[in-house]
N, C-alpha and C positions, 0 to 999 in steps of 0.2 A: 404612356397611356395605359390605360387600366382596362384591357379586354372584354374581361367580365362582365365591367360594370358597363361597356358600348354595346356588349350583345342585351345585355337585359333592358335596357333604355332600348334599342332597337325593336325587340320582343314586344314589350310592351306600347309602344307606338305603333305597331301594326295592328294590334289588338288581341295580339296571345297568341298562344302557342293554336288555340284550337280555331285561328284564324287563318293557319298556315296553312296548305296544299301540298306543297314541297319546297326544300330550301338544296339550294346548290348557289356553288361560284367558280368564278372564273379567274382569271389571273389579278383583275380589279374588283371586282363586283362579285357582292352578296346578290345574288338571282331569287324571288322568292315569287312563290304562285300562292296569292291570296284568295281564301274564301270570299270575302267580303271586302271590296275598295275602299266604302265608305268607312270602316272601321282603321284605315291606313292613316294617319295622321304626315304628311307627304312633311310638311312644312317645319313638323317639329322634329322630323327624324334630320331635316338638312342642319338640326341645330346640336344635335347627338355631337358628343367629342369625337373626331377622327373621319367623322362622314365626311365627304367631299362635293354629293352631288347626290340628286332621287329622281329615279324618272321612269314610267313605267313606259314598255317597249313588248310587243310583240305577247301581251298579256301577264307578262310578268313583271314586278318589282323590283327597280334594280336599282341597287346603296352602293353608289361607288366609294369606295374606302381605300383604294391603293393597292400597290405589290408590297408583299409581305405581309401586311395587316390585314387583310380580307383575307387570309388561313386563321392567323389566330383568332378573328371577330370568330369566326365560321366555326369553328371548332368549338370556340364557349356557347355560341347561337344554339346547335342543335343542341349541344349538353345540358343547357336549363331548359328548354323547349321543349325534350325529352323526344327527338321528332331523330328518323336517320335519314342522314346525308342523300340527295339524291344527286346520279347524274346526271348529266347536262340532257342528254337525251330525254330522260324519264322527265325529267323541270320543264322543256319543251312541250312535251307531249301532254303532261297537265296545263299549260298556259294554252295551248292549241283546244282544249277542250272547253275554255273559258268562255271562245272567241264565239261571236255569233255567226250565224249560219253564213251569213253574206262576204266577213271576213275570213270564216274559212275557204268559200267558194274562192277567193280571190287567190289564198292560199296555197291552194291544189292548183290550179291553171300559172302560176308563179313556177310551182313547182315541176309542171309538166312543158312548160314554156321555155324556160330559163338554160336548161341544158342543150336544148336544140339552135339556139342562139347562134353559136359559133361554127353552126354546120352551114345556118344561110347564110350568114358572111362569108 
């Protein structure tokens, strides 16, 4: 597979570099925070050589590519994109800021909720 030529076809499917927000991954998955949705072409990136899967989650884009592949996609991604690397936290916290007010309400009481959990059990 020809890395370069998966991040540039990926790139370009979403709609450029100046449609990105920040780009990070994970052990599978390209994670990216798009400007613009509509600009994401979903259907023609599941046809990119190497993709596996597209699905957005939690306000962010995520190209599952595999173990292994999803560093080297990633690595060519930001290098023609001319974008740097974010971490997961910072890819988060832009996706969080995407979210509308009501999802992130739901967000914050998840968050304030979820840990106390195992105290009333």
């Amino acid at each position: 597979m020809d890395y370069r030529k998966t991040a540039q076809e990926i790139l370009d499917k979403v709609g450029g570099s100046k449609n990105i927000v920040s780009a990070a991954h994970c052990a599978t998955r390209l994670r990216l925070v798009i400007a613009d949705n509509s600009k994401a072409d979903k259907t023609a990136i599941e046809n990119v050589d190497g993709v596996k899967g597209v699905f957005e989650a939690s306000g962010q884009l995520q190209i599952i590519l595999g173990t292994g592949t999803v560093n080297k996609v990633f690595d060519e991604f930001i290098s023609i994109a001319g974008i740097t690397a974010s971490s997961k936290a910072e890819a988060k916290e832009a996706a969080a800021q995407k979210q509308n007010v009501f999802m992130r309400a739901i967000k914050l009481l998840g968050d304030i909720f979820v840990p106390i959990i195992p105290a009333i059990v």
